[in-house]
C-alpha positions in Angstrom: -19.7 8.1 14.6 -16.6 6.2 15.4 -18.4 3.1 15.0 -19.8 3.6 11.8 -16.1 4.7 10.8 -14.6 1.7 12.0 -17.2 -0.5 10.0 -17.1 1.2 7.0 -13.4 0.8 7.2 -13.2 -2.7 7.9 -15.9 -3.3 4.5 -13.5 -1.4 2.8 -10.8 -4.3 3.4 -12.8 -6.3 0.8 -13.5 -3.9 -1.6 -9.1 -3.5 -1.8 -8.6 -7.1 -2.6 -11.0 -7.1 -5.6 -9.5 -3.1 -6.9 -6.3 -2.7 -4.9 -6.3 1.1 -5.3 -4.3 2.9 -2.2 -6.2 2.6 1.2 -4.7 5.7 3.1 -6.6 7.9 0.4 -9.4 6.8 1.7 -8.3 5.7 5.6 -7.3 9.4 5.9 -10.2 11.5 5.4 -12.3 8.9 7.2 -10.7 8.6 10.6 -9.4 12.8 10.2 -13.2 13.1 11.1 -13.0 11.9 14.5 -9.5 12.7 15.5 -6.4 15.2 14.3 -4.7 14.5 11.4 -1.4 13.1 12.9 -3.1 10.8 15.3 -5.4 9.7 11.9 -2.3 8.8 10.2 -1.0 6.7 12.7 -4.1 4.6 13.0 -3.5 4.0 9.5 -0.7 3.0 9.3 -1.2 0.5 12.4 -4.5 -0.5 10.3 -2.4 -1.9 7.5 -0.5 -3.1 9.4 -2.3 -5.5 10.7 -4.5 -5.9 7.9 -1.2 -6.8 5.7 -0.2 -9.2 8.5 -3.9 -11.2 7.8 -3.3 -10.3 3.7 -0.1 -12.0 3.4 -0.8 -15.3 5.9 -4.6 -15.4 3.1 -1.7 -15.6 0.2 1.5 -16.7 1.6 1.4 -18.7 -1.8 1.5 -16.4 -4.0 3.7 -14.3 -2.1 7.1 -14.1 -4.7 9.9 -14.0 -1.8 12.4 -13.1 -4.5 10.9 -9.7 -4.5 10.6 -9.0 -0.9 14.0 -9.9 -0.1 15.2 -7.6 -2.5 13.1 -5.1 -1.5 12.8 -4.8 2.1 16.4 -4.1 3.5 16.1 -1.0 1.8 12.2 -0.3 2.5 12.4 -0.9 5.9 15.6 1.6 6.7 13.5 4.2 4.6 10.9 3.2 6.4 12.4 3.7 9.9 13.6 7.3 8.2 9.9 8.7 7.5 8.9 8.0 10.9 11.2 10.1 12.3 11.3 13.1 9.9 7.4 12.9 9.9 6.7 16.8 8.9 9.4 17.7 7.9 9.4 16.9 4.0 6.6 18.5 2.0 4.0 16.5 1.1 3.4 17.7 -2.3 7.3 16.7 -3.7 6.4 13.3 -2.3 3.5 13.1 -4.2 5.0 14.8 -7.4 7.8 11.8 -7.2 5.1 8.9 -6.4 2.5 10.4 -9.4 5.6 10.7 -12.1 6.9 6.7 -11.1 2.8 5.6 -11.2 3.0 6.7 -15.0 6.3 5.7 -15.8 5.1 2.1 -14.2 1.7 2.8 -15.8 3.3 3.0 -19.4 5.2 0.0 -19.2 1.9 -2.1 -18.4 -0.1 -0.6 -20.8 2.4 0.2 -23.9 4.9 -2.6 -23.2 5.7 -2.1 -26.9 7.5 0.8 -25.7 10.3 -0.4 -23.7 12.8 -2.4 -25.5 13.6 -5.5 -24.0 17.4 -5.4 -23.5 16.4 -2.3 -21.3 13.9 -4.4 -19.1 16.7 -5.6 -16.6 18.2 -2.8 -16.0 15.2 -0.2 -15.7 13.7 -2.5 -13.5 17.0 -3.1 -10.6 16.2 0.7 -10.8 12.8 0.6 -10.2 13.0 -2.1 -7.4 15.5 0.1 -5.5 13.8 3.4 -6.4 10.0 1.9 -5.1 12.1 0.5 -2.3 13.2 4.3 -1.1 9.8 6.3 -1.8 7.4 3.4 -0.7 9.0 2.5 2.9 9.4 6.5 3.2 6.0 6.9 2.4 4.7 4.3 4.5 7.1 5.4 7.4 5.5 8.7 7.3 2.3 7.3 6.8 0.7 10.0 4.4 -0.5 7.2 1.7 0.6 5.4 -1.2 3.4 3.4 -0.6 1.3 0.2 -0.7 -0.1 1.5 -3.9 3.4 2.6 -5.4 4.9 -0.7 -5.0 1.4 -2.6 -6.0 1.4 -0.6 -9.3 5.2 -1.2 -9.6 4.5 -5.2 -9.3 1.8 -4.9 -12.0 4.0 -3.1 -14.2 6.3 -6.5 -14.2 3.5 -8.8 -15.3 2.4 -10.2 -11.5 -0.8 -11.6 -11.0 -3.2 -9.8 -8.9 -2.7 -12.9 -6.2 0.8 -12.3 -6.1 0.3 -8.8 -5.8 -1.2 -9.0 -3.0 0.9 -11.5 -1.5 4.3 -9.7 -2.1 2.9 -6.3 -1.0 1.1 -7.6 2.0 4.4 -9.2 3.3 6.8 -6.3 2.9 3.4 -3.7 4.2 3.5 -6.0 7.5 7.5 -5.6 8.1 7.0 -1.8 7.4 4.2 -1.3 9.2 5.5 -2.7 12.0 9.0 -0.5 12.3 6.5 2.1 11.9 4.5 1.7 14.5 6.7 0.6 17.1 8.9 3.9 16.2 5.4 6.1 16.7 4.1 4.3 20.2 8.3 4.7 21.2 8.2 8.2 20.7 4.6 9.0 21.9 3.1 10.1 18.9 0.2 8.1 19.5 -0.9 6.3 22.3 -1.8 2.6 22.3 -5.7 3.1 24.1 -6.2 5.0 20.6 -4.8 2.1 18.3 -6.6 -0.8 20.6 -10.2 -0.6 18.5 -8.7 -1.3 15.3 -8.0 -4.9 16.8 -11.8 -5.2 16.8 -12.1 -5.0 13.4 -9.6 -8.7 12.6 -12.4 -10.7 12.4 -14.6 -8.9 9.6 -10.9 -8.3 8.0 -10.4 -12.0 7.9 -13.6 -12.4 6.2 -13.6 -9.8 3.6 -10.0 -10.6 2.6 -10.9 -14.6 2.5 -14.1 -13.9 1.0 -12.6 -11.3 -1.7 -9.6 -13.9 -2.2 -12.1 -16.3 -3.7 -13.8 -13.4 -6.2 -10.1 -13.0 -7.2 -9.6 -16.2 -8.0 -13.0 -16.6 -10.1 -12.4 -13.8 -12.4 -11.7 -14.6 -15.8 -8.1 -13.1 -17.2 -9.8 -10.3 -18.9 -11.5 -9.0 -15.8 -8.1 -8.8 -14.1 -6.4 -7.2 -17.0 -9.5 -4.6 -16.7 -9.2 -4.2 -13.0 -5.1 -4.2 -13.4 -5.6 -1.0 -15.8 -8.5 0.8 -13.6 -6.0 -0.1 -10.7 -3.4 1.9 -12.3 -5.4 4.6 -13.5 -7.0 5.1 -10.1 -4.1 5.2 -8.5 -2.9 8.1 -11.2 -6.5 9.9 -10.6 -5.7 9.8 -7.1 -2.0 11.1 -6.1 -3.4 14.2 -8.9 -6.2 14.8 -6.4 -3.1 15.3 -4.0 -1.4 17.8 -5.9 -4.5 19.7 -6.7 
């Protein structure tokens, strides 16, 4: 069983390149299967970890370092923050924050008519340091979505899927990191327990390469299409949460 989980998991890594919807939806359930639900959410958070860190070397091009620097100091101290309070915020207001900044970000991709443009520069300073907050919390406390918050939040400001992926990946591998360093320091998981995920970096390398040159192939239609069902995934998803 663990096996097959562990495959299935590493497939998956292709399958999020070409529809970047969040991973820990589906990383979650999986691995919750074979192990308790805190220990599953520490694997996946060491999963994307390292699965950012092979991401972002595949499209250190495209990466837009404007971004990250802007974003990370204050992703990575929010970051540090969820590890710690791990439990003791309740899930469903994180999700009921995350699901009402998807549709604001959501809105702005797909009615960009309404926004007026001397608002753009100010709404989005407030949306960089707002993602910055909720997505490193998330991702420090490992429950989910704060990949997917800040990938919708870059596709709300025109990015290409490429840099998407590049820009995420990069600040996902800082965050990560703090994360998991903060959860093998204080013993909530052990290291023997994350060790078989390292197995999985060589059929991660070759779905991300592999889905890297779909990506590039598709015509500018087929990303707008996958940019939308991206975002209303992502919506479908964090209502699953709630419900």
């Amino acid at each position: 069983m663990e096996i097959l989980i562990y495959i299935l998991v590493g497939i998956s890594s292709f399958f999020f390149v070409i529809v970047p919807i969040t991973g820990g939806v589906v990383l979650n359930p999986l691995l919750s299967l074979i192990v308790d639900p805190h220990t599953a959410v520490s694997i996946t958070v060491f999963f994307f970890m390292i699965n950012s860190g092979i991401k972002a070397l595949i499209f250190r091009h495209d990466i837009v370092w404007e971004l990250v620097a802007r974003m990370l100091p204050v992703s990575i101290i929010a970051a540090v923050v969820g590890s710690y309070l791990i439990g003791f915020i309740p899930e469903i207001a994180l999700y009921i924050m995350m699901l009402l900044m998807t549709l604001f970000f959501a809105s702005k991709r797909i009615f960009p008519s309404l926004f007026r443009k001397k608002q753009d520069q100010k709404n989005q300073n407030y949306g960089s340091v707002i993602t910055s907050i909720l997505s490193g919390f998330m991702q420090g406390v490992g429950l989910g979505g704060g990949g997917s918050l800040r990938k919708v939040y870059f596709l709300s400001g025109n990015l290409s899927l490429q840099q998407m992926h590049g820009t995420t990946s990069a600040l996902s591998l800082v965050l990560g990191t703090a994360a998991t360093f903060i959860r093998l320091e204080t013993d909530q998981v052990t290291f023997d327990i994350l060790l078989p995920v390292l197995y999985l970096i060589p059929l991660m390398v070759i779905s991300i390469v592999y889905g890297k040159k779909v990506l590039v192939k598709l015509s500018e239609r087929a990303s707008d299409i996958i940019i939308r069902a991206t975002l209303a995934l992502t919506v479908v998803f964090l209502t699953m949460k709630l419900l």
